[in-house]
SERO-4910 file (N, C-alpha, C, O; in steps of 0.05 Angstrom, whole numbers):
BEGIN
 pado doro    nc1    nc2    nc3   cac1   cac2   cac3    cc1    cc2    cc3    oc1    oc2    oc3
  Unk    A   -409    323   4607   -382    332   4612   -379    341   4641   -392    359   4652
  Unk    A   -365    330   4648   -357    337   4679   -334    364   4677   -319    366   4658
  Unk    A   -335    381   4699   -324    401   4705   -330    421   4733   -353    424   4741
  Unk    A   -306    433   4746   -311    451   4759   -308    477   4755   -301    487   4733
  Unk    A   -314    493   4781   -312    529   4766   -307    540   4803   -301    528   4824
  Unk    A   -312    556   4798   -310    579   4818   -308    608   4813   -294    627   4821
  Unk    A   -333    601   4795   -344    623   4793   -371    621   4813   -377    601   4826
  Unk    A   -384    644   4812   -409    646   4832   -438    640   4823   -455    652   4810
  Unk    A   -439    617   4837   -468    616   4819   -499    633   4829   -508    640   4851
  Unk    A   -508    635   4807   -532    654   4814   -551    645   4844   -564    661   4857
  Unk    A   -551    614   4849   -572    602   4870   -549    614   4888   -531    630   4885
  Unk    A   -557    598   4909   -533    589   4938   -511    584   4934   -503    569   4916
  Unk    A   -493    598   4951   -471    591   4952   -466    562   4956   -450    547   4944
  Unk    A   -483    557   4977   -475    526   4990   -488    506   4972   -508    506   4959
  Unk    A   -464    488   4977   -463    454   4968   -497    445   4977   -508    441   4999
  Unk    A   -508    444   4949   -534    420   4952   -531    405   4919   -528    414   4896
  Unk    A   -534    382   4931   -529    362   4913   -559    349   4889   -583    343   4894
  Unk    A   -544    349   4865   -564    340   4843   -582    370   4849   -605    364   4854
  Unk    A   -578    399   4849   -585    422   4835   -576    435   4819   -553    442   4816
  Unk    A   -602    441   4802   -593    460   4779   -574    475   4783   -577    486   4805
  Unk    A   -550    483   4770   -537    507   4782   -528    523   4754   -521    510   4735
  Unk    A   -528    552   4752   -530    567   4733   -504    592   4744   -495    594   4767
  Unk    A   -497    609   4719   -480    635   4727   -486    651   4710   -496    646   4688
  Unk    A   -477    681   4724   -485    704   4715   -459    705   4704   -441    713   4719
  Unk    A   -452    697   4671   -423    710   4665   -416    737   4653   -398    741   4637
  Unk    A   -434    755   4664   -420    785   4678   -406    782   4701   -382    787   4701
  Unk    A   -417    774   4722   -398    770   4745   -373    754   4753   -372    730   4760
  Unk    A   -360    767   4749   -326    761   4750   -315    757   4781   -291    753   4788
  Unk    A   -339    758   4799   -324    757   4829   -316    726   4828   -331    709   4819
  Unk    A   -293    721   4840   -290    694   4854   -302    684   4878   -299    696   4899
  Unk    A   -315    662   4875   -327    653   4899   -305    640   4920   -281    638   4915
  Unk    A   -314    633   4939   -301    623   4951   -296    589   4958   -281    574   4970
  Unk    A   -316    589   4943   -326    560   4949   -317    545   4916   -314    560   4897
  Unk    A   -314    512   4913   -310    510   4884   -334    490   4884   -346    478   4902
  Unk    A   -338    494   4852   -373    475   4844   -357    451   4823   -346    455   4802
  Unk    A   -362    426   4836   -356    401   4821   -394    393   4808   -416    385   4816
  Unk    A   -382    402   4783   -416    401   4768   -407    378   4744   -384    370   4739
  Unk    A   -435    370   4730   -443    362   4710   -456    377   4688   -477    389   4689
  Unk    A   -440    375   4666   -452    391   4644   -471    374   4627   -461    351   4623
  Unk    A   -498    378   4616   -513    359   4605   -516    374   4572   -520    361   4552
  Unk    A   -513    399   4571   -524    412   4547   -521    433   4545   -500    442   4553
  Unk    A   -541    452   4534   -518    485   4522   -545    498   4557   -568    493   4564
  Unk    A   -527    512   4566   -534    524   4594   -543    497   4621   -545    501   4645
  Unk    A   -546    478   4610   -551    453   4631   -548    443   4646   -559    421   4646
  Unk    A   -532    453   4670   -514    442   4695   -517    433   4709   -536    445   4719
  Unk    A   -510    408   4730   -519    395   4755   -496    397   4778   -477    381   4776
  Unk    A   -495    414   4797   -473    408   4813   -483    374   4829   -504    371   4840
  Unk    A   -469    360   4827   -457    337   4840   -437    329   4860   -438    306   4869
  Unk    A   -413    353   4870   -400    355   4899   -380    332   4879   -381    317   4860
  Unk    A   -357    345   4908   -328    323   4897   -333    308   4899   -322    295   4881
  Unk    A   -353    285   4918   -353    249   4931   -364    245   4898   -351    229   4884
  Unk    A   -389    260   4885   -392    236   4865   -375    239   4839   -372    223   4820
  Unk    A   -364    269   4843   -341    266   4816   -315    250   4813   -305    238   4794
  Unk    A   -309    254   4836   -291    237   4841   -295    203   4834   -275    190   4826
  Unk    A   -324    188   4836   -328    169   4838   -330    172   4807   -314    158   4796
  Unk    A   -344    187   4791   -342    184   4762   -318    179   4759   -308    156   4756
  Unk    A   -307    199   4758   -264    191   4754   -255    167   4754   -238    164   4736
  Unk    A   -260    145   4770   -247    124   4775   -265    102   4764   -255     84   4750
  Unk    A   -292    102   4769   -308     86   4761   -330     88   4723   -341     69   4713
  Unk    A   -331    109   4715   -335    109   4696   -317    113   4668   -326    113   4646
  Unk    A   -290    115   4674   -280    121   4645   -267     88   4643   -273     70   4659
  Unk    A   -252     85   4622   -233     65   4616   -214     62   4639   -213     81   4656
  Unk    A   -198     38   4641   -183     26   4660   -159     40   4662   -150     45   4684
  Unk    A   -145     47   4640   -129     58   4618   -124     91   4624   -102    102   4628
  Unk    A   -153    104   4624   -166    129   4609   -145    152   4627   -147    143   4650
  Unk    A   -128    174   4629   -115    185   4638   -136    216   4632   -149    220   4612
  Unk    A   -134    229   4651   -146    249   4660   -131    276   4646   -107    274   4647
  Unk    A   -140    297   4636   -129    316   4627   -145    350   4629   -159    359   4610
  Unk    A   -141    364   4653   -152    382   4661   -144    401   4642   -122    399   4631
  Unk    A   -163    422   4639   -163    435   4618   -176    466   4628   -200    473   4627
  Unk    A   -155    478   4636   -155    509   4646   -152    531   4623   -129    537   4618
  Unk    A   -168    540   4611   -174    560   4593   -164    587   4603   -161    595   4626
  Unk    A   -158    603   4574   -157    632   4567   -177    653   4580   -200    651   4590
  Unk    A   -160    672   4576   -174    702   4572   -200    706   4560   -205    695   4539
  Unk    A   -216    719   4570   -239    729   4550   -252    704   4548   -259    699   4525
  Unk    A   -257    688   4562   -268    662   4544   -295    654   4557   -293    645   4580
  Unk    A   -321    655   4543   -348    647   4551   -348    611   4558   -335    594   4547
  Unk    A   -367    608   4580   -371    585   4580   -377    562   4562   -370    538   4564
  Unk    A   -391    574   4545   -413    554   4521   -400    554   4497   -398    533   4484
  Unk    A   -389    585   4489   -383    582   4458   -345    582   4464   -330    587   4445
  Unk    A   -340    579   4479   -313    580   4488   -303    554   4499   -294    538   4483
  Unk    A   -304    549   4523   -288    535   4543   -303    505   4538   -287    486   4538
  Unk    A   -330    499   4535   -346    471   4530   -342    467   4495   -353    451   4480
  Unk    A   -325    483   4491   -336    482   4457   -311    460   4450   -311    438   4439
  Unk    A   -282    481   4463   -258    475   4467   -256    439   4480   -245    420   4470
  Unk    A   -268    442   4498   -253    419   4511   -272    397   4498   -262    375   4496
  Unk    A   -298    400   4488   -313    389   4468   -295    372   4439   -298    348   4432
  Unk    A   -280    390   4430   -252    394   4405   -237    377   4415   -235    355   4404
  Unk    A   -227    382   4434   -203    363   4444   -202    336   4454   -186    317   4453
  Unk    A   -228    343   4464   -243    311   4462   -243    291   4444   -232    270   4449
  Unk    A   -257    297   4419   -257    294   4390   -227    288   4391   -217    270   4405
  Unk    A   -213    304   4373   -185    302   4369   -171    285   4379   -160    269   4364
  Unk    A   -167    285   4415   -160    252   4428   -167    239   4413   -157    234   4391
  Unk    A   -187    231   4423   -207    208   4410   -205    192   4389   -212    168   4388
  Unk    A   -194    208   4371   -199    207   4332   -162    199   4333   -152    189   4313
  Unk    A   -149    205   4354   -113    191   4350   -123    165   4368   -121    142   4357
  Unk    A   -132    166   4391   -127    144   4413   -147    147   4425   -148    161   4445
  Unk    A   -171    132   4415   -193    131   4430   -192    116   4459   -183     93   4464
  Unk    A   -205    136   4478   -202    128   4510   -177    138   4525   -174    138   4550
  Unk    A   -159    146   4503   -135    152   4519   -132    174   4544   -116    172   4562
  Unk    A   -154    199   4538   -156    218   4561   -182    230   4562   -193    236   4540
  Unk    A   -195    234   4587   -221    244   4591   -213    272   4599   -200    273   4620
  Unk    A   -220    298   4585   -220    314   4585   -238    329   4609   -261    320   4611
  Unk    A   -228    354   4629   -236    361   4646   -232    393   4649   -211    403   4657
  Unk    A   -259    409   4640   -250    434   4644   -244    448   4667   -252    435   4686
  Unk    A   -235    464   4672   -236    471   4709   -241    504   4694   -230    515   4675
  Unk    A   -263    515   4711   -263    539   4694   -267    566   4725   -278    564   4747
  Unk    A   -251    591   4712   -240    613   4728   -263    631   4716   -275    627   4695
  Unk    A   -267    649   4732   -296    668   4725   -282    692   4709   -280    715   4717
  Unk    A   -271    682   4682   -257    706   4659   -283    731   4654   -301    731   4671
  Unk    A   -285    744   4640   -301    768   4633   -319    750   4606   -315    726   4598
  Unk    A   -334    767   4599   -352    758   4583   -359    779   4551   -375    773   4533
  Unk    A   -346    798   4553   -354    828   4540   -356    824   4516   -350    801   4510
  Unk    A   -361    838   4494   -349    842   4465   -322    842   4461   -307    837   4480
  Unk    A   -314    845   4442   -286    850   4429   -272    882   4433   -250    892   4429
  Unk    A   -296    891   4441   -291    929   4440   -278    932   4466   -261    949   4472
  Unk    A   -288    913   4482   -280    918   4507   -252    896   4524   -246    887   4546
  Unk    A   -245    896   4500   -214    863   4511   -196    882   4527   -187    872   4548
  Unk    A   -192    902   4523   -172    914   4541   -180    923   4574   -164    930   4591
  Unk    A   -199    922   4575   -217    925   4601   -219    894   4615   -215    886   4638
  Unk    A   -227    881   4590   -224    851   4604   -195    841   4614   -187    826   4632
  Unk    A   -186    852   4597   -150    835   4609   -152    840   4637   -152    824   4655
  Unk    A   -155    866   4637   -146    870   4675   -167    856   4687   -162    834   4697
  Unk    A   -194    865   4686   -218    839   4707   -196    813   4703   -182    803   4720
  Unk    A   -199    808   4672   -193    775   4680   -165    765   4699   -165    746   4715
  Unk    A   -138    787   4690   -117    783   4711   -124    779   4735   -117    758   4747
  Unk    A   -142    802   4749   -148    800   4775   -160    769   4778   -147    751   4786
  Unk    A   -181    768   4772   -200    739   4768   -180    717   4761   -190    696   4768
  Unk    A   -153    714   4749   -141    696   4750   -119    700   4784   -111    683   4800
  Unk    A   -118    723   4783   -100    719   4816   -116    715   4830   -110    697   4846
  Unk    A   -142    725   4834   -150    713   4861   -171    682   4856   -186    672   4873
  Unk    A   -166    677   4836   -172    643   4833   -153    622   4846   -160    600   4853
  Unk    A   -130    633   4849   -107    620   4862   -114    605   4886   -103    584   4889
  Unk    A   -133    615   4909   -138    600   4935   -156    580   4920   -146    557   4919
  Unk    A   -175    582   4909   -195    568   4910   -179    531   4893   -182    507   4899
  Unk    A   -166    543   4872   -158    519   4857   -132    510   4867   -127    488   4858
  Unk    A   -120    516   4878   -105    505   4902   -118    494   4927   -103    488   4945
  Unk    A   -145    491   4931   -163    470   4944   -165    444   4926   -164    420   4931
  Unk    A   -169    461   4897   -182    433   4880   -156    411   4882   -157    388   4890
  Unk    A   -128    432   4870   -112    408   4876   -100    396   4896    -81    380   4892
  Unk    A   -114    407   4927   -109    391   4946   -127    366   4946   -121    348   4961
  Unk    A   -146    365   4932   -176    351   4936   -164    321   4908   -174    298   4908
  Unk    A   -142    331   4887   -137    316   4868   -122    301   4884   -120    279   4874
  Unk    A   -106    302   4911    -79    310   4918    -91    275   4933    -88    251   4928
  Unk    A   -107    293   4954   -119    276   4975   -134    242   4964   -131    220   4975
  Unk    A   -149    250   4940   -163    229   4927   -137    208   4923   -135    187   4935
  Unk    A   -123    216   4908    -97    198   4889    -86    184   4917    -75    162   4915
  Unk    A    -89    196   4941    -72    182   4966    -82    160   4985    -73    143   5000
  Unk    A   -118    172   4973   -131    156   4989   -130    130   4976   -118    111   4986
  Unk    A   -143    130   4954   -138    112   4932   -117     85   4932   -120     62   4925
  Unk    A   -100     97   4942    -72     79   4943    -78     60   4969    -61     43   4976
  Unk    A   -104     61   4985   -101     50   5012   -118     29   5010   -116      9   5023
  Unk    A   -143     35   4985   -159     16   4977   -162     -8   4969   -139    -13   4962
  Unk    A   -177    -32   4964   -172    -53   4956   -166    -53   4929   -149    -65   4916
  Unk    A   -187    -32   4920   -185    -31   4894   -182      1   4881   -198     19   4875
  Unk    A   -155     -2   4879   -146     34   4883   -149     44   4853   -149     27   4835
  Unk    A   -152     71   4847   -146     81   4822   -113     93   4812   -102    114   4820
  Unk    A   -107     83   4801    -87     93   4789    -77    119   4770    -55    129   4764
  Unk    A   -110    126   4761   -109    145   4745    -82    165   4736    -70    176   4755
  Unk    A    -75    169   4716    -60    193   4709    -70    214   4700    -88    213   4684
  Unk    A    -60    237   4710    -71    261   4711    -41    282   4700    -18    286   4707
  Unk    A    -63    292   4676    -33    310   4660    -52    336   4658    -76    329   4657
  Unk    A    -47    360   4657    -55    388   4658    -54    408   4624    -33    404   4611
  Unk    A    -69    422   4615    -61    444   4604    -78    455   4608   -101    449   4616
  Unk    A    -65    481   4603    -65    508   4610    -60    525   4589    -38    521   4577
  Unk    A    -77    546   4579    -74    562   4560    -74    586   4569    -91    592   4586
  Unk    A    -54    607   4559    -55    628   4557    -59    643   4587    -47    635   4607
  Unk    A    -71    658   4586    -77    671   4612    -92    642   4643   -101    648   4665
  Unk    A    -90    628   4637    -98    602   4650    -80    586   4661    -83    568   4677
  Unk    A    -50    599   4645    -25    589   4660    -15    608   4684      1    603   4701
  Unk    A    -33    642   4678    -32    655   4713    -42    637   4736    -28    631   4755
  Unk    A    -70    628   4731    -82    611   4749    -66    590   4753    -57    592   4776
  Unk    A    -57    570   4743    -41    547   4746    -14    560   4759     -1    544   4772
  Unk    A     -7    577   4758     15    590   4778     15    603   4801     34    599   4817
  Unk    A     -7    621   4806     -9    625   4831    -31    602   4853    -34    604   4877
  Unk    A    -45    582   4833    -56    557   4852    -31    539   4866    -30    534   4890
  Unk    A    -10    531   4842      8    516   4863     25    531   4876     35    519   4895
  Unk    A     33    555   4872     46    574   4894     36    570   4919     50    564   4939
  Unk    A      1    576   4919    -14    568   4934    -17    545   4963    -16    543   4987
  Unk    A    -21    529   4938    -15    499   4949     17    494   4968     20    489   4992
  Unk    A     33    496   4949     56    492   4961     67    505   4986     78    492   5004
  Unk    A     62    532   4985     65    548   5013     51    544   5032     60    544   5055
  Unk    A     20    538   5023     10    538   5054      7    504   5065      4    496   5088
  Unk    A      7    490   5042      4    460   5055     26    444   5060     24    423   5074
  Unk    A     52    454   5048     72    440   5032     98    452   5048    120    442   5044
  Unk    A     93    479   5069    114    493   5076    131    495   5048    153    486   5052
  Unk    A    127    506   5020    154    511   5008    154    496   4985    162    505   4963
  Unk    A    141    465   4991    150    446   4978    127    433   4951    104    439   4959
  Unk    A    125    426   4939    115    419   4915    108    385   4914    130    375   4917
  Unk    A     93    366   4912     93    338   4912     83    344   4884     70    362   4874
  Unk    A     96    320   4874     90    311   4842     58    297   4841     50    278   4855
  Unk    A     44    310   4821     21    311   4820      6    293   4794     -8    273   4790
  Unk    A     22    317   4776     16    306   4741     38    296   4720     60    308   4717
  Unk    A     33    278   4709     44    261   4696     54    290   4671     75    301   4678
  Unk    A     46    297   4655     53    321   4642     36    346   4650     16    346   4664
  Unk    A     47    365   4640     33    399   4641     45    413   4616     68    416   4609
  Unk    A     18    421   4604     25    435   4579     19    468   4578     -4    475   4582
  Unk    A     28    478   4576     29    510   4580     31    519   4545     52    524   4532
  Unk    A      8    519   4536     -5    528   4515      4    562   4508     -9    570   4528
  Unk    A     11    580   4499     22    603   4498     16    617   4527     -5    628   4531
  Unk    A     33    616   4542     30    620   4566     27    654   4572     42    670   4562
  Unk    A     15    658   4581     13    687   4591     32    698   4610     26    721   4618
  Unk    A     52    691   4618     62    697   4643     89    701   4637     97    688   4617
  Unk    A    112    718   4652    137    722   4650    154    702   4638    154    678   4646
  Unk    A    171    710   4617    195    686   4606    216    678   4636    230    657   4635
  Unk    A    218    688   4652    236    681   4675    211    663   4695    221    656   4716
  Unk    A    195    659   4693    177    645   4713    171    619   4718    150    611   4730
  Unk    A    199    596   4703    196    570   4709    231    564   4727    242    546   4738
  Unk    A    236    589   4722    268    581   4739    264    583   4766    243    590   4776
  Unk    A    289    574   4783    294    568   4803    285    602   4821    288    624   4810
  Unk    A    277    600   4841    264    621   4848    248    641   4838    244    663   4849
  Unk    A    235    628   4808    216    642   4794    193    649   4812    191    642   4835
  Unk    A    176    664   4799    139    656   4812    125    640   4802    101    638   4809
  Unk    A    141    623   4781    122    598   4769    145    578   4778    156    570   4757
  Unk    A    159    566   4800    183    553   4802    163    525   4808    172    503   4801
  Unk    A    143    527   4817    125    503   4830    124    479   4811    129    455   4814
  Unk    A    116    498   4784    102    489   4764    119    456   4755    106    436   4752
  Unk    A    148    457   4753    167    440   4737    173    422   4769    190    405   4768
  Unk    A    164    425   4786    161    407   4811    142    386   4817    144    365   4829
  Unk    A    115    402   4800     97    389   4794     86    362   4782     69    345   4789
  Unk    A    101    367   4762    100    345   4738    128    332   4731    150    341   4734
  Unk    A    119    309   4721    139    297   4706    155    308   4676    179    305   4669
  Unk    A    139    317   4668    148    328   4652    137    361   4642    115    356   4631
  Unk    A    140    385   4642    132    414   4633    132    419   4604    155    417   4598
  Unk    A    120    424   4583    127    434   4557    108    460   4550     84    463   4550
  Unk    A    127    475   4545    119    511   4536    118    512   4512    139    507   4499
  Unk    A     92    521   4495     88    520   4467     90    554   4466     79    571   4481
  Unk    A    107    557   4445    110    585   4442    112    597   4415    115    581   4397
  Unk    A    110    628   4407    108    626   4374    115    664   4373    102    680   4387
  Unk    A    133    670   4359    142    695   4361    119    713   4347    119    737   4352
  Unk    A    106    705   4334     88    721   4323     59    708   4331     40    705   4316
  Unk    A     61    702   4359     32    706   4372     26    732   4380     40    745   4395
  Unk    A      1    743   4367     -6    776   4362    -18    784   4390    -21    808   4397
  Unk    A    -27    757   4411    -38    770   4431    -12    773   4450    -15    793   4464
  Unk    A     12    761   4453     24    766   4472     37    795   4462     34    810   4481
  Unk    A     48    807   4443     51    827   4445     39    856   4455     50    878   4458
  Unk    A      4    847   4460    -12    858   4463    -10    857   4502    -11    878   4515
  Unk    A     -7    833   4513     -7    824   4535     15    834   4547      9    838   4571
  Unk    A     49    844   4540     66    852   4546     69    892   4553     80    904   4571
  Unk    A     56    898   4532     38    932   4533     24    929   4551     32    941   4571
  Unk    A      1    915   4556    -11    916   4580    -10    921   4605    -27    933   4619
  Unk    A     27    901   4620     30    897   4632     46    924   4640     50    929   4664
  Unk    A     56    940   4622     75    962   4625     69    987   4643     84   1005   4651
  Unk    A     35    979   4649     24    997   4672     22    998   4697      7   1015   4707
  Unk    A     41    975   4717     38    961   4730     66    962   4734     72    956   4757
  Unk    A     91    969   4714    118    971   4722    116    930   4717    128    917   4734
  Unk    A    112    925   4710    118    891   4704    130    875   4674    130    851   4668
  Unk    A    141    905   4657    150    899   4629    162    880   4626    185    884   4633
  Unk    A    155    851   4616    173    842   4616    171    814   4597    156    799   4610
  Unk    A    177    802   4577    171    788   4549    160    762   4559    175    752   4577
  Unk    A    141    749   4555    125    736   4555    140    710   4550    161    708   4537
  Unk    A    123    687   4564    133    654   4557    122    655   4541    138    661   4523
  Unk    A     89    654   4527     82    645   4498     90    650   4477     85    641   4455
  Unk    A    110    673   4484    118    693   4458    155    683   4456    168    692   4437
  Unk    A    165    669   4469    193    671   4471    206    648   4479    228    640   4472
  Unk    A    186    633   4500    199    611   4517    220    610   4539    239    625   4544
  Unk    A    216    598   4545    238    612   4583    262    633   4569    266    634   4545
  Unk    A    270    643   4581    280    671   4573    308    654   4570    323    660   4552
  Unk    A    315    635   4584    350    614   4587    336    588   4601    329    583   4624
  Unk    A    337    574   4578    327    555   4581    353    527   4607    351    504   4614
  Unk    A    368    546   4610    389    527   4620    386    534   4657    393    518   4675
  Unk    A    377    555   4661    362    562   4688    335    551   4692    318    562   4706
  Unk    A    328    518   4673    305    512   4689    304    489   4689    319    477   4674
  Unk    A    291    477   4703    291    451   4720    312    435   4681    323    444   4661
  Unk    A    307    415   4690    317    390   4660    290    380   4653    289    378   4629
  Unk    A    270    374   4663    240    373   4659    225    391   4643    203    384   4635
  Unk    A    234    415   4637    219    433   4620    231    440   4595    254    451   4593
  Unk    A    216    435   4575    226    435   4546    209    457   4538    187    462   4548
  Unk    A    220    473   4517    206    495   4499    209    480   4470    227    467   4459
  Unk    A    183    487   4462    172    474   4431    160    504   4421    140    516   4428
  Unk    A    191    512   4393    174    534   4375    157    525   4363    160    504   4351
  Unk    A    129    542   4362    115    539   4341    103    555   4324     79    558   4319
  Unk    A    127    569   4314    124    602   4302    125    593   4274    124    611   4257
  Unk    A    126    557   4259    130    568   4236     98    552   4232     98    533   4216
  Unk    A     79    558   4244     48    545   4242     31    559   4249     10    559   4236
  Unk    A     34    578   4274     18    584   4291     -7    608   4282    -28    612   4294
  Unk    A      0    618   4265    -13    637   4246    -36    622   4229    -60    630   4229
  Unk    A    -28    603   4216    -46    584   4207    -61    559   4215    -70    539   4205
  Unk    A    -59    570   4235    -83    551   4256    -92    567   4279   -103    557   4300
  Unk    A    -89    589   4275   -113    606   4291   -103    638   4277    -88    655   4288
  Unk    A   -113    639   4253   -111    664   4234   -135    680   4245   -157    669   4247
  Unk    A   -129    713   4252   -103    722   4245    -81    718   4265    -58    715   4259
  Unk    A    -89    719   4287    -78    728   4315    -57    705   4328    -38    711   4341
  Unk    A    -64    681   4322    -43    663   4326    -37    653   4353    -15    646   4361
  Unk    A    -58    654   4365    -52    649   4387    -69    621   4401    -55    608   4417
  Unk    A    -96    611   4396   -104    591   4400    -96    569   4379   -114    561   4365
  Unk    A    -72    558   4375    -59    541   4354    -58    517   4361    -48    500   4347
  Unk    A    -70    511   4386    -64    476   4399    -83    457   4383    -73    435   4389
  Unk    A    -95    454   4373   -124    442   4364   -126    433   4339   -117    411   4332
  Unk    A   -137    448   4325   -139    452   4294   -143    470   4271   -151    493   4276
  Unk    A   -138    463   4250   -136    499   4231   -166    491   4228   -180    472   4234
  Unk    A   -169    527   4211   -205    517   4195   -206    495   4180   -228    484   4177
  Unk    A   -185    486   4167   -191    454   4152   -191    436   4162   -187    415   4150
  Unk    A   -193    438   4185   -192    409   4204   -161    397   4207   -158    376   4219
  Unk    A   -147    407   4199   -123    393   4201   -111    390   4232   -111    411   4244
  Unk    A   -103    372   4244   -101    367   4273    -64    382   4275    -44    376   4263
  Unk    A    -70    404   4299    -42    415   4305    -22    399   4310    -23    382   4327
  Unk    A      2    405   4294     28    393   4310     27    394   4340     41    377   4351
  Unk    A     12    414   4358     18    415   4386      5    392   4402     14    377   4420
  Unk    A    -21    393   4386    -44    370   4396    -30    334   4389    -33    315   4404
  Unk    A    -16    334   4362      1    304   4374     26    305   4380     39    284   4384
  Unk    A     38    337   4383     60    328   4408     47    319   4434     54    300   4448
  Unk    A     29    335   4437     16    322   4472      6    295   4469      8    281   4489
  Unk    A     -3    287   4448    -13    259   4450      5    245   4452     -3    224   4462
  Unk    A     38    244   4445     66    225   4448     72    230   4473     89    216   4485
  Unk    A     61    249   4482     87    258   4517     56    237   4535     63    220   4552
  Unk    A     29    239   4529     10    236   4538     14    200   4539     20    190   4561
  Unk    A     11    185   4518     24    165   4517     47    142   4524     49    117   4527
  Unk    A     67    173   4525     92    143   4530    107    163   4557    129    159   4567
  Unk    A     88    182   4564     99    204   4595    125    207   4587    140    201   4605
  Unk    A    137    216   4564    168    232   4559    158    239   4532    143    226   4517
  Unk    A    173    267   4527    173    275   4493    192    244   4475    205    224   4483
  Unk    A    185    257   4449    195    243   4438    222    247   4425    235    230   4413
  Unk    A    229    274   4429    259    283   4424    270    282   4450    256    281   4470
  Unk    A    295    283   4448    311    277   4469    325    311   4480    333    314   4503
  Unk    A    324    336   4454    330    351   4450    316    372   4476    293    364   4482
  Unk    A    322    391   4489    297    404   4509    283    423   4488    259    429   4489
  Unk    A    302    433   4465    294    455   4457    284    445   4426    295    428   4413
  Unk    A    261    461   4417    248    439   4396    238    465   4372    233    487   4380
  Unk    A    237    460   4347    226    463   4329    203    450   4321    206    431   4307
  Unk    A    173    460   4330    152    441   4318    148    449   4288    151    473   4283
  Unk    A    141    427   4263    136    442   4244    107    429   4246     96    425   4267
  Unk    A     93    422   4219     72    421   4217     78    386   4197     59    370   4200
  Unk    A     92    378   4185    102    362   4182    112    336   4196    111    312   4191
  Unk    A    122    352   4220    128    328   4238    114    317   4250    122    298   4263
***
């Protein structure tokens, strides 16, 4: 499994190619530098540098195969977390439309602790998701640059490239293209990804409108969709948090743009409050995937129809997912 991080790895900072490379996940500092590695097995890693990931990208998957980066949550370990996840999703593709997307973690240096200690982790990981912002706003200059070069070639890649983002992973995906856009872009945003899915988003219900701090995001893509669920138990938890900081203010995962008519026509909100409990009991908040019976989420083949035919399949912006549909 291919993937990057920027987190700090225990060797050298610096780029040497085909080395082991390992992390201390206590250490929450952001590096400065990002590691385009190879995952082989449980702790296994090879950094490999962008020239040969990049060349995997185009040259090893299907002709077809569309790319789907996969920026993880809060609290979330490398092994039993974030490889496990995009491991699942893998599967799940796979098992609707085999080949249809090669899954790509990009991983932020979250906390690592027990459960005793989540309220200590929120803040590390906040910080650790803001100051991830420079670094992955390189990566997607580096997605940016590849896709352009590409186009000059004899034999160019076409690849499509669609995004999700879960939870506290949609901070990172917001202050990276803030990022991006201001300092490379003067302002401006170039369309990147074919879709972006914002999985119970962690971040302000006002933050996809027009002069939001997530305004980038729906510039980005062709299409935006916000999965949200009123009785996700962590965002209520995430909204208290924030009340220390003077930042009260109701959550996208928990509500969906606060007025959905102040945001781009590209971004659709999909409830999924009448499921979301029963596919990640008790707490309700990792619901994209599957319940304990294996049953595959309504969220996971809405993305596979937008993934597919690059537009939802309702015409509606504003959506009722059930479990049925």
């Amino acid at each position: 499994m291919l993937f990057v991080t920027n987190r700090s790895p225990r060797q050298s900072i610096r780029f040497q190619k085909n080395r082991k490379i390992s992390f201390d996940l206590q250490n929450t500092d952001v590096s400065r530098y990002i590691y385009f590695c190879e995952r082989h097995g449980n702790g296994d890693y090879t950094e490999i540098g962008g020239k040969e990931f990049f060349r995997k990208l185009k040259e090893e998957l299907g002709a077809d195969t569309q790319l789907l980066l996969y920026i993880h949550g809060f609290n979330n370990n490398m092994e039993d977390h974030i490889f496990a996840n995009a491991a699942k999703l893998q599967s799940l593709f796979d098992a609707q439309d085999n080949e249809l997307v090669h899954v790509v973690p990009l991983i932020w240096p979250c906390d690592d602790d027990s459960i005793a200690a989540v309220a200590d982790d929120y803040w590390d990981d906040r910080r650790a998701a803001d100051a991830s912002a420079n670094g992955f706003a390189r990566l997607l200059g580096k997605f940016d640059t590849w896709r352009k070069a590409q186009a000059e070639l004899k034999a160019p890649c076409y690849r499509r490239i669609n995004l999700l983002a879960h939870s506290m992973g949609n901070r990172v995906l917001r202050g990276a293209l803030s990022e991006w856009a201001i300092k490379e872009y003067g302002g401006q945003m170039p369309s990147i990804f074919r879709n972006i899915f914002m999985a119970a988003p962690d971040i302000k219900n006002q933050a996809l409108e027009k002069d939001g701090d997530g305004q980038f995001i729906p510039d980005s893509a062709r299409n935006v969709f916000v999965y949200y669920a009123f009785d996700d138990f962590a965002m209520p938890a995430s909204k208290v948090a924030n009340i220390g900081e003077k930042t009260l203010s109701r959550r996208l995962g928990m509500t969906g743009p606060e007025d959905l008519e102040k945001t781009p026509r590209n971004v659709y909100e999909i409830d999924c409050s009448s499921f979301n409990n029963r596919f990640d009991p008790p707490v309700g908040h990792g619901y994209f995937m599957d319940n304990p019976d294996g049953v595959v989420s309504p969220v996971l083949l809405h993305m596979l129809h937008a993934i597919q035919n690059g537009r939802p399949e309702e015409k509606n912006r504003s959506i009722e997912l059930n479990v049925s549909s």
